[in-house]
MITI-508277 format. One record per residue (C-alpha): x, y, z. Coordinates in steps of 0.05 Angstrom, whole numbers, padded with zeros to 5 digits, always signed. Example, Ala and Ser with C-alpha at 12.3 -4.5 7.8 and 13.67 -1.06 7.14 Angstrom:
BEGIN
+00246-00090+00156;+00273-00021+00143;
END
This chain:
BEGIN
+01034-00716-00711;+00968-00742-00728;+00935-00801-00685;+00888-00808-00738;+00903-00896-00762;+00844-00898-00805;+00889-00884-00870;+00926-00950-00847;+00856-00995-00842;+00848-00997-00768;+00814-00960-00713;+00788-00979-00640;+00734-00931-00635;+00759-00905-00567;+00773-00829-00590;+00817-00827-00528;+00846-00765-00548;+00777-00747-00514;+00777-00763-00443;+00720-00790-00432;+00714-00832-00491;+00659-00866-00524;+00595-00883-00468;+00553-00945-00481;+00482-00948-00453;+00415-00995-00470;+00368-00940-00495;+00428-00894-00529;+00448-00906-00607;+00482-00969-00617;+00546-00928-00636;+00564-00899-00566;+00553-00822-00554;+00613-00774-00534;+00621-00718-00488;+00606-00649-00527;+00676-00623-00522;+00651-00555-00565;+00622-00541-00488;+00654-00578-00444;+00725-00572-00423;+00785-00596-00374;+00745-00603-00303;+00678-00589-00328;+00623-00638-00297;+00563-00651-00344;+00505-00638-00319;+00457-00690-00364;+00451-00732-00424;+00448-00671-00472;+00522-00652-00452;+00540-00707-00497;+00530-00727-00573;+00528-00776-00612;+00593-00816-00628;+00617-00801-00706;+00665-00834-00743;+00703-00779-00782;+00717-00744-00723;+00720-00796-00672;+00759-00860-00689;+00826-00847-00677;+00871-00906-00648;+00897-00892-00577;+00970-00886-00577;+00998-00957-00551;+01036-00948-00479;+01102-00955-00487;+01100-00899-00544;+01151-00842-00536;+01109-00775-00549;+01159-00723-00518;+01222-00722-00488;+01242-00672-00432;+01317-00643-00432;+01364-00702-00421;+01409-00699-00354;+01474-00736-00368;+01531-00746-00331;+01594-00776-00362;+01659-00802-00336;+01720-00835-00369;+01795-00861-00352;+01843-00878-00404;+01908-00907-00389;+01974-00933-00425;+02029-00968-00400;+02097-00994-00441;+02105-01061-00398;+02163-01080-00453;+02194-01064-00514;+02153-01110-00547;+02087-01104-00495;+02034-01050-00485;+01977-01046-00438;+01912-01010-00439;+01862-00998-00401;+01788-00958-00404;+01734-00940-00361;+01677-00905-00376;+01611-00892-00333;+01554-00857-00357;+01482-00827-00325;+01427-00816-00364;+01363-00790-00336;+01299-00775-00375;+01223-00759-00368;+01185-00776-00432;+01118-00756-00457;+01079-00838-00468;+01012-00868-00488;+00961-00866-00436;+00929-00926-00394;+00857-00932-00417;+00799-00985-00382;+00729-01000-00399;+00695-00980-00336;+00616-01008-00315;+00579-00949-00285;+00525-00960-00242;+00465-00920-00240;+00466-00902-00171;+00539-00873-00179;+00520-00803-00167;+00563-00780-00229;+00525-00823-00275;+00470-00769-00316;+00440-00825-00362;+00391-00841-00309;+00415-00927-00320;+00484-00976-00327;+00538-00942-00372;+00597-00973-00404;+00654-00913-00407;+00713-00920-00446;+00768-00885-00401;+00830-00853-00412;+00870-00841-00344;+00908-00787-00320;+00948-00786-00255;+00918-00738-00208;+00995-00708-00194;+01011-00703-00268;+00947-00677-00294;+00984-00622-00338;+01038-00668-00360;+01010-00724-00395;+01037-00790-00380;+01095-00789-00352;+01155-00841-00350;+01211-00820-00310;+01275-00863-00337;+01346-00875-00309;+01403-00903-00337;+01465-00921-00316;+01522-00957-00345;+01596-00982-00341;+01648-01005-00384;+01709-01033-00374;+01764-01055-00429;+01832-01085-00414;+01879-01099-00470;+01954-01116-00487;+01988-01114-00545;+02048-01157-00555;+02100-01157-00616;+02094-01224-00634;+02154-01220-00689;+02172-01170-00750;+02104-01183-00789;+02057-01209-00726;+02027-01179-00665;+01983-01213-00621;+01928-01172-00580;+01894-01199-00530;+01822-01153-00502;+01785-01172-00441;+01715-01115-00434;+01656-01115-00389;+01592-01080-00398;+01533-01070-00344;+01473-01030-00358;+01429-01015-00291;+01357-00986-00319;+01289-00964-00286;+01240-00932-00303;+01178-00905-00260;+01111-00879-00288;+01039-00879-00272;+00999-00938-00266;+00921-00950-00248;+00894-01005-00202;+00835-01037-00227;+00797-01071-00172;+00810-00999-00130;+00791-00958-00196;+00722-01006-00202;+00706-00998-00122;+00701-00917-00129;+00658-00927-00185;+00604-00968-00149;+00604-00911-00093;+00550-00871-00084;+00575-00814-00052;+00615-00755-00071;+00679-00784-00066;+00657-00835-00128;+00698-00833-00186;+00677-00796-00242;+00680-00823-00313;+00645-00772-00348;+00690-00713-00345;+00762-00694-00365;+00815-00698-00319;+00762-00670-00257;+00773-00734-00195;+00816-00714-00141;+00859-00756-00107;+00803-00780-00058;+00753-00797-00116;+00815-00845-00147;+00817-00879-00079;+00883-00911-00079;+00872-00928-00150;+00920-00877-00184;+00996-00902-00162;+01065-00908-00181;+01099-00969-00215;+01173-00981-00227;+01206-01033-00266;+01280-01056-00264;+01324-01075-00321;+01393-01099-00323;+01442-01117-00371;+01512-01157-00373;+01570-01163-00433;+01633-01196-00411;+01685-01214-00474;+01755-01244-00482;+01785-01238-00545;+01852-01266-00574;+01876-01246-00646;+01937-01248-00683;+01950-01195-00744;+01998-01190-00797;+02028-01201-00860;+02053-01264-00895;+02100-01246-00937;+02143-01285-01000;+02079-01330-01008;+02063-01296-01077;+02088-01254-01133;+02042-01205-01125;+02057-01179-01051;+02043-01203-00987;+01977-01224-00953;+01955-01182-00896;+01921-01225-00846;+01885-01239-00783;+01851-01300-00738;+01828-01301-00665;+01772-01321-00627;+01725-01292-00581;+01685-01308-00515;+01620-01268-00490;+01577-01280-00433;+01505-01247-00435;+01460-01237-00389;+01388-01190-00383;+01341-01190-00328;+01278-01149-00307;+01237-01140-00245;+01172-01128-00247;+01136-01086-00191;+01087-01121-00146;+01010-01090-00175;+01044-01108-00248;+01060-01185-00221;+00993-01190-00186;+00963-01163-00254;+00923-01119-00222;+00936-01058-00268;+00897-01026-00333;+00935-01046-00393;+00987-01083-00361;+00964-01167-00362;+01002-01211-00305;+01081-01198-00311;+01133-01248-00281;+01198-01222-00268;+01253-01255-00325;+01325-01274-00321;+01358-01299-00393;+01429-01314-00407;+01480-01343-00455;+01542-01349-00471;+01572-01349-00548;+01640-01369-00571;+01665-01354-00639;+01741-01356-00680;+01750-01331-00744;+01802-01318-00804;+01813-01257-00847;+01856-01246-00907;+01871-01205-00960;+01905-01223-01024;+01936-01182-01076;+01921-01210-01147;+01957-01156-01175;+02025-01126-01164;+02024-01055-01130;+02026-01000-01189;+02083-00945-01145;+02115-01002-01092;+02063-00976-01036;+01992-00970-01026;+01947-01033-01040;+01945-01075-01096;+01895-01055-01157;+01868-01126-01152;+01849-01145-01084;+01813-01212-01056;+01784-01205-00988;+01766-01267-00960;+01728-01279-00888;+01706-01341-00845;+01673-01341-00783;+01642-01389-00735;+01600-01379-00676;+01566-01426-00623;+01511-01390-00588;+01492-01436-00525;+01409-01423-00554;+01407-01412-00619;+01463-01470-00634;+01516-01453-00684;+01531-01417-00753;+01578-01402-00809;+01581-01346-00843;+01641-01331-00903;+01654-01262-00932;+01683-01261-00993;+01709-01192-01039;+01738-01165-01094;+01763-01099-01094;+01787-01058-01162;+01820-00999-01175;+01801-00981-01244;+01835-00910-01254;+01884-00900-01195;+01865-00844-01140;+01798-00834-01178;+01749-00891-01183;+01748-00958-01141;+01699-01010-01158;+01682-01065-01098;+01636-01115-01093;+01625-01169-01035;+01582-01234-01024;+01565-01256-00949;+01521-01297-00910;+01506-01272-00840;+01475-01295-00773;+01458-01243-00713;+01413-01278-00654;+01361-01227-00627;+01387-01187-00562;+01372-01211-00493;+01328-01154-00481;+01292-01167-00533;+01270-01235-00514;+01249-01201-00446;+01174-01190-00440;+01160-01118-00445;+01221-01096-00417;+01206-01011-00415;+01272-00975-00393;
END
């Protein structure tokens, strides 16, 4: 897929496609000039001012894809277990019971960290013979044929308890209790600026270059070129209590099939942040805190449907159906909503053609995670 933004109005000029990208000096043109990739490849050092050319815009400005982007994905490891269980505790009492875990591990393909790096003109690297501003797309010196790696692990559980109980003839109560937890990390390379900026004011060997693709060892980067990991966790616990059935001999028509209840969830999220990414110390990273968020939602609701027309054969639905819905829910942030359903169901020609139409209001508070400063895994 094309990089290429410039259909969509924007560009950044960095053509960090190209590593390195544009270089700024005082006596080059005021647009930046570009190493001559038609010469110069992977590892090749340049040896002077003519090894590059001038920056142009058709070919050049491309946006940089954002970190965080998914490029590739590498074959997915996954490791699944599960439990089910029944048990007849009475005649008129079932119990249930589910457990599932599951490991998911990952390596995808991201967007690059880029910096704006200020070459000195004693850094032996530095051909223009004066100060140069580089615009610099990374790559870890252990992953140099692989991009930008993010090496992801998930792993969650879930739990569900449940019992069913034969309330009467028409009624049965159910009553669910569930727990989710979702353990994520992820680890992926990260660059240190004040380390990266030290090994370009060298002026020995071991001085970063800027100027060529992919060609510093490990000693050039200094310390600079590390690994980062980031931690993020998720909680669900629920209780929910309904009742279902059918009240019957209210109206000509048939009976009402119904169902109320209520519900209680707990949620929680959290990330940790590692140390260089706290510090803020990183390219393209600004200063992270760790986060911890919570709340805790309670909700009951109603549910019935009404025949407004006798069944046509004695089974099956009615031909004229009301569906009506009501639902409250008190979110300890957000505050509370309600939100009715309400339906209408036809069945113009039997077995062949059913029209239904439905008018709702609706309320869904964001997810934890997504209130969670870029949260990665």
């Amino acid at each position: 897929a094309s990089n290429d933004q410039r259909l969509l109005g924007g560009f950044d000029g960095r053509s960090s496609f190209q590593v390195p990208g544009r270089v700024f000096t005082a006596t080059g043109p005021a647009s930046g000039v570009i190493l001559n990739t038609d010469e110069f490849g992977r590892g090749d050092i340049p040896d002077g001012p003519e090894d590059f050319r001038e920056w142009d815009f058709e070919r050049d400005a491309h946006d940089r894809v954002p970190f965080g982007a998914n490029q590739a994905y590498s074959p997915v490891d996954m490791y699944t277990a599960l439990v089910n269980a029944t048990h007849e505790l009475t005649e008129r009492t079932t119990l249930s019971g589910m457990l599932l875990y599951n490991n998911l591990r990952t390596e995808d393909g991201a967007g690059a960290s880029t910096g704006q790096l200020l070459v000195p003109t004693d850094n032996p690297w530095n051909v223009f013979g004066e100060p140069a501003v580089v615009n610099y797309r990374f790559f870890h010196p252990d992953f140099l044929d692989r991009g930008f790696p993010v090496f992801t692990e998930n792993q969650t559980v879930t739990a569900q308890l449940s019992a069913t109980h034969q309330i009467s003839e028409n009624f049965e109560g159910v009553l669910t209790f569930g727990g989710y937890r979702e353990d994520g990390q992820s680890e992926f390379p990260v660059f240190v600026q004040p380390l990266i900026e030290q090994q370009v004011n060298l002026t020995t060997s071991n001085a970063f270059n800027p100027f060529c693709d992919r060609c510093n060892t490990v000693a050039q980067f200094g310390g600079g070129a590390s690994m980062a990991k980031e931690e993020v966790t998720r909680i669900l616990l629920t209780a929910d209590a309904r009742v279902n059935g059918e009240i019957l001999d209210i109206l000509p028509t048939g009976s009402i099939q119904s169902s109320f209840g209520g519900q209680w969830r707990q949620e929680e999220a959290g990330i940790n942040y590692a140390a260089l990414q706290e510090a803020g110390l990183l390219y393209d990273f600004g200063q992270l805190a760790d986060e911890e968020l919570e709340r805790s939602v309670w909700s009951v609701f109603a549910e019935a449907r009404v025949p407004l027309m006798p069944e046509r054969s004695g089974t099956g639905p009615s031909p004229l159906e009301l569906g009506i819905v009501a639902r409250y829910e008190d979110f300890s942030d957000f505050g509370g909503t309600f939100d009715p359903l309400v339906s209408l169901r036809a069945e113009v020609i039997p077995d062949n053609l059913v029209l239904r139409a439905s008018w709702n209001s609706s309320f869904r508070a964001p997810f934890l995670e997504q209130l969670l400063d870029n949260a990665q895994p």
